[in-house]
C-alpha positions in Angstrom: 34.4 -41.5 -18.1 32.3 -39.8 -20.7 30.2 -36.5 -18.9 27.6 -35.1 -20.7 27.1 -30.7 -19.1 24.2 -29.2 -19.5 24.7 -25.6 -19.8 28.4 -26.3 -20.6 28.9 -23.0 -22.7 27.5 -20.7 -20.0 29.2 -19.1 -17.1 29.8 -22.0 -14.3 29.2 -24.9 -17.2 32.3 -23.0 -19.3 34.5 -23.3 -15.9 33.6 -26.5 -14.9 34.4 -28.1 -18.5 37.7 -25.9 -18.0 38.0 -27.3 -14.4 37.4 -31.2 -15.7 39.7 -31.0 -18.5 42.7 -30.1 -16.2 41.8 -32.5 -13.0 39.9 -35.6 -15.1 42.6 -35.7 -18.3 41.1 -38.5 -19.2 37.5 -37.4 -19.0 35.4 -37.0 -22.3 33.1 -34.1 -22.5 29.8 -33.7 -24.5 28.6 -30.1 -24.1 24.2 -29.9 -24.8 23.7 -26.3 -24.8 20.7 -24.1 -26.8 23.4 -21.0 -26.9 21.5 -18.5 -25.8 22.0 -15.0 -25.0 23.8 -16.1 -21.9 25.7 -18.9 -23.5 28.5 -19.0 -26.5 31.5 -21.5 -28.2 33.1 -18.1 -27.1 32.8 -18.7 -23.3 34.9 -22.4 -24.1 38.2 -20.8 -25.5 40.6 -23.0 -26.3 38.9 -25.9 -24.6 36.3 -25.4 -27.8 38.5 -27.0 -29.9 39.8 -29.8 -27.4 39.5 -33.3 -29.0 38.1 -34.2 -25.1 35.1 -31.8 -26.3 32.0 -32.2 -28.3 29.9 -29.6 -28.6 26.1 -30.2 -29.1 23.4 -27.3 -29.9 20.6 -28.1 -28.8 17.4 -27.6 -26.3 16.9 -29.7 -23.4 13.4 -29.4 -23.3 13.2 -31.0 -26.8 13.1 -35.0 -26.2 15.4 -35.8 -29.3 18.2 -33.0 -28.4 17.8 -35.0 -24.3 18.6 -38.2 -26.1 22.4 -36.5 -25.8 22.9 -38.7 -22.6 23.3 -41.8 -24.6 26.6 -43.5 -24.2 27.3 -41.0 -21.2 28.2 -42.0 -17.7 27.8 -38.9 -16.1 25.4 -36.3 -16.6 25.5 -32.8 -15.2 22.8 -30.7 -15.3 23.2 -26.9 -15.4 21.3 -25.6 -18.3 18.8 -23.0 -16.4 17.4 -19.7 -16.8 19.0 -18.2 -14.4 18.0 -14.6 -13.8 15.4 -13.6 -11.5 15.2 -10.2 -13.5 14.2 -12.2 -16.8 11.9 -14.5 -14.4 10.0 -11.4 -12.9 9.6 -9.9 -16.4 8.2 -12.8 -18.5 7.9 -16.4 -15.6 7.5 -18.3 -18.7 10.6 -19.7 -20.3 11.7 -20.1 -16.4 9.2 -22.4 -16.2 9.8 -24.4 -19.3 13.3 -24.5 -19.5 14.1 -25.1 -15.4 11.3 -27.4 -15.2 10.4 -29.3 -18.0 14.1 -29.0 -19.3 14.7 -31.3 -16.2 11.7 -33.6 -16.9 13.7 -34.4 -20.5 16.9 -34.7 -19.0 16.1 -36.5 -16.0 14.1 -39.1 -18.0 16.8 -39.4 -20.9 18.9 -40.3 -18.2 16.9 -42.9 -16.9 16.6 -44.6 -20.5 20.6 -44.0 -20.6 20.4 -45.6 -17.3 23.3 -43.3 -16.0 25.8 -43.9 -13.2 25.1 -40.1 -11.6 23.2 -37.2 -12.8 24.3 -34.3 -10.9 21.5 -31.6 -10.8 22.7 -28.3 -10.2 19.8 -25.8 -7.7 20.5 -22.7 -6.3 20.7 -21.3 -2.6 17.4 -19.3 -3.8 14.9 -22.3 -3.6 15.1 -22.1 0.6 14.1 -18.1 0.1 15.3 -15.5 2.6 17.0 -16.1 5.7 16.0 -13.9 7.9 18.6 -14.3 11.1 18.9 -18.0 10.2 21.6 -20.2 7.7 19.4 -22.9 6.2 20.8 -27.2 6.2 19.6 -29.1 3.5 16.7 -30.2 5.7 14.9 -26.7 5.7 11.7 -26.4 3.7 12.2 -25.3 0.3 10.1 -21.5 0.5 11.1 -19.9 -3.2 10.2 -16.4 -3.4 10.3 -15.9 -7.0 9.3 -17.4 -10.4 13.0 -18.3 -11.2 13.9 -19.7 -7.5 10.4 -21.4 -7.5 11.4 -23.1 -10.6 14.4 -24.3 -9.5 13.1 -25.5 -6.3 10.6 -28.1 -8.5 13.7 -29.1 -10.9 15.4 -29.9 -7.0 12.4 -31.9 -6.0 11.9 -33.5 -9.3 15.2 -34.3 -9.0 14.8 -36.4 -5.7 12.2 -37.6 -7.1 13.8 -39.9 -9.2 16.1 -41.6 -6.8 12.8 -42.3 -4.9 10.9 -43.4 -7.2 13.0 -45.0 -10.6 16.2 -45.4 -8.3 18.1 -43.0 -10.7 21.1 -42.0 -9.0 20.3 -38.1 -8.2 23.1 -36.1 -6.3 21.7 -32.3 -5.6 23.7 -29.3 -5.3 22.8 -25.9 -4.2 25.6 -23.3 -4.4 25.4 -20.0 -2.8 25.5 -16.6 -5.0 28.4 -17.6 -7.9 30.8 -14.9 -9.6 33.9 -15.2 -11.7 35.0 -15.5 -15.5 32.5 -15.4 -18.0 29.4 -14.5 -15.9 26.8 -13.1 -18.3 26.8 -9.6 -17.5 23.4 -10.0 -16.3 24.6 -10.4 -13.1 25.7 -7.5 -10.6 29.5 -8.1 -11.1 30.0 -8.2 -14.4 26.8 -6.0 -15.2 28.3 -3.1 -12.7 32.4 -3.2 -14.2 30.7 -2.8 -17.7 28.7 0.3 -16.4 31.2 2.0 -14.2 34.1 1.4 -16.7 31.3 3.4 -19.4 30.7 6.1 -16.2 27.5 5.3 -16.7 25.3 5.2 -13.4 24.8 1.6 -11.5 21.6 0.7 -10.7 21.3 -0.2 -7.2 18.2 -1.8 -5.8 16.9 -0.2 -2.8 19.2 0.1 -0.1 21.3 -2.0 -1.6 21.9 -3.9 2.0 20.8 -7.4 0.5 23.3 -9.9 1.6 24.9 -12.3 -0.7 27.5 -15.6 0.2 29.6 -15.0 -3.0 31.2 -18.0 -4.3 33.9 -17.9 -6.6 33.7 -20.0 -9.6 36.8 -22.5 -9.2 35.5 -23.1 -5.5 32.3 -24.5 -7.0 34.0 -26.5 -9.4 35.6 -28.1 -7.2 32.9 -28.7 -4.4 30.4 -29.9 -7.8 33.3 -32.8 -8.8 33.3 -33.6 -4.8 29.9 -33.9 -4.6 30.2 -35.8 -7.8 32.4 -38.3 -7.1 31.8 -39.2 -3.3 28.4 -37.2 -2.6 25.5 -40.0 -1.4 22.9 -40.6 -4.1 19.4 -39.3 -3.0 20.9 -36.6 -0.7 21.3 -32.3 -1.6 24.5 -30.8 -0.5 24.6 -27.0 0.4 27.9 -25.3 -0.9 28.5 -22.5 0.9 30.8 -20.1 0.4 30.9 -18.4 4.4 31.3 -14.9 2.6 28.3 -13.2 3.4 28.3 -9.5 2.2 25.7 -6.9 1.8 25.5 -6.0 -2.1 27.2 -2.2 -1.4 30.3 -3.5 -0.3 30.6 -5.6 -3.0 30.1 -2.6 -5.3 32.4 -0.2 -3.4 35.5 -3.1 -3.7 34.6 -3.0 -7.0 35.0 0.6 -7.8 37.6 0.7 -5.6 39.7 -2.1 -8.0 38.3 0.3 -11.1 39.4 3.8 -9.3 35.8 5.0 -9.9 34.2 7.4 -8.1 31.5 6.0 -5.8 29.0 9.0 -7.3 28.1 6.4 -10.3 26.1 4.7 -7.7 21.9 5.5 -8.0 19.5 3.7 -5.9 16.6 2.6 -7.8 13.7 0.9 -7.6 13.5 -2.8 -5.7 13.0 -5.5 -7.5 9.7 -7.1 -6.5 9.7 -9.9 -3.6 13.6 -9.0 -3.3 15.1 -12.2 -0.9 17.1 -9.6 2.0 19.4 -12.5 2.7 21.0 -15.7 1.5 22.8 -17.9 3.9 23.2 -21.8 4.4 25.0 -24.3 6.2 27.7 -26.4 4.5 28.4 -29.5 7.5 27.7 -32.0 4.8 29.7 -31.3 2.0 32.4 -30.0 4.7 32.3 -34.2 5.5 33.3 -34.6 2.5 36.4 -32.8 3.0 35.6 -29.2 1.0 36.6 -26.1 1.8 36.3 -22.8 -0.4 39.7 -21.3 -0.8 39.3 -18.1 -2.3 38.7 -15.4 0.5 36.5 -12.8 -0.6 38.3 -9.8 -1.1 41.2 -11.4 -3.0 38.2 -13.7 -5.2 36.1 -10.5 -6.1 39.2 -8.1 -6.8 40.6 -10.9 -9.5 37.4 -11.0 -11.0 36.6 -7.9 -11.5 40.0 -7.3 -12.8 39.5 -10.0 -14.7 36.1 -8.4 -17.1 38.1 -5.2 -17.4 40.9 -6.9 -18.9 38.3 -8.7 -21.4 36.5 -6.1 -22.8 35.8 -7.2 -25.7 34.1 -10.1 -24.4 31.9 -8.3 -22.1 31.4 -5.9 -24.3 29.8 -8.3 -27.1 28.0 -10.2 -24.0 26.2 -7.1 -22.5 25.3 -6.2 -26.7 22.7 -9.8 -26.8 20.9 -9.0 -24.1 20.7 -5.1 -24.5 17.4 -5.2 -25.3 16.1 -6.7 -22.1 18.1 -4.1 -20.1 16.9 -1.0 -21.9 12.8 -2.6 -21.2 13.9 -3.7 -17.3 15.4 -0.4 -16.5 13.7 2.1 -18.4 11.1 3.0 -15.5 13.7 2.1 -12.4 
């Protein structure tokens, strides 16, 4: 089986190339990825110089670089801006890459007439539940530029299998951490800052609830999905580890032995989502369940960017720019 990722030298696309290589041996990767600021070779390891691996730079919103599908069985799509942050600042390249990235890929993939194309969405597109956990059947009510983007991609997605009958398989994971996550993110953003003692930014209250799911769990729920998921149909991966964002950042301190005085309360973000939460019966049918409880999952990764400092280091240095602008009046 030849699998052409999207997105395969970011955060979850640099896992799941890792996760295929060691459960599909036999599997052949192509890699399509613009390396951005949030993606790198560096973020593939050894895997980067796998014979298994090919490694294309490229944009998916160009049609040429989309014509990466050919000869592939598989696509999965994970290529995204992803930050709400960057989406809030400047909507734009949101728009184009989540969007019309999709547009290319979904119809290079109808040309390559593909036996699944996996597109990856986001808990974010139902917006916030509010004393509720949304099933796949909810109305899709995005909040922000990035989530609303997303929630087109999702639809345009569908649209596809309706419409051309190209086998579509959607999958909406909740709130993701782990290896390699651009220290955009709270994680890996807060460990750089509080191993500096340097203050972390907390929005408002900091009382949002997040279901974190650890990498390797979405891994393997996306190659479920994958392989026995029902063409047409979203799948909600849940992770059932709903925390507010505080006691995410006082384990976190608490694994760094920092003092819990380098948190500062700023400014909310606008149109902040106070919740995310979802069912997960359908992919549960399927026979997934995450395995990494929360505690144990969040403690190993944060353990896991202090003992890579270098790479978080050089990470946090591409997008310093965008930090300094974002925070500068929080």
């Amino acid at each position: 089986m030849r699998y052409l990722i999207t997105g395969g030298c970011g955060f979850i696309g640099c896992n799941l190339v890792r996760f295929l290589l060691a459960n599909r041996p036999q599997a052949q990767i192509r890699i399509l990825d613009k390396l951005t600021y949030a993606g790198s070779l560096a973020n593939l390891g050894e895997a980067a110089g796998d014979a298994r691996v090919e490694v294309i730079e490229g944009d998916i919103c160009d049609p040429d670089a989309a014509q990466a599908t050919r000869d592939c069985e598989v696509v999965m799509h994970l290529a995204a801006e992803s930050h709400v942050d960057r989406s809030i600042f400047g909507a734009e390249q949101a728009v184009r890459t989540n969007f019309e990235g999709t547009f290319r890929m979904l119809e290079a993939a109808r040309e390559a007439q593909v036996q699944r194309f996996l597109h990856m969405s986001t808990d974010e597109v139902y917006g916030a539940a509010e004393g509720v956990s949304f099933d796949e059947n909810d109305p899709l009510m995005a909040r922000n530029p990035y989530s609303a983007t997303k929630a087109g991609a999702d639809r345009l997605a569908r649209a596809y299998w309706v419409t051309y009958d190209l086998p579509v398989l959607i999958t909406r994971p909740a709130n993701n951490y782990g290896p390699y996550q651009y220290p955009e993110k709270l994680v890996p953003l807060f460990v750089y800052k509080a191993l500096r003692d340097e203050p972390l930014p907390v929005y408002g209250d900091g009382m949002q609830v997040r279901d974190w799911l650890h990498v390797e769990d979405h891994c393997r729920a996306t190659l479920l999905v994958l392989e026995k998921g029902e063409p047409g149909e979203a799948y909600n991966i849940p992770a059932h580890n709903e925390r507010p964002n505080m006691a995410t950042i006082r384990l976190l301190l608490d694994e760094l032995g920092k003092p819990e005085s380098l948190i500062s309360h700023v400014e909310d973000r606008p149109g902040h989502d106070v919740r995310y939460s979802m069912k997960g019966d359908r992919i549960m049918k399927l026979g997934w369940r995450p395995e990494l409880e929360w505690e144990a999952g969040m403690r190993r990764a944060v353990r896991w960017f202090a003992d890579n400092l270098d790479w978080l280091d050089s990470s946090y240095q591409r997008g310093q720019e965008f930090f300094e602008k974002w925070y500068q009046n929080r």
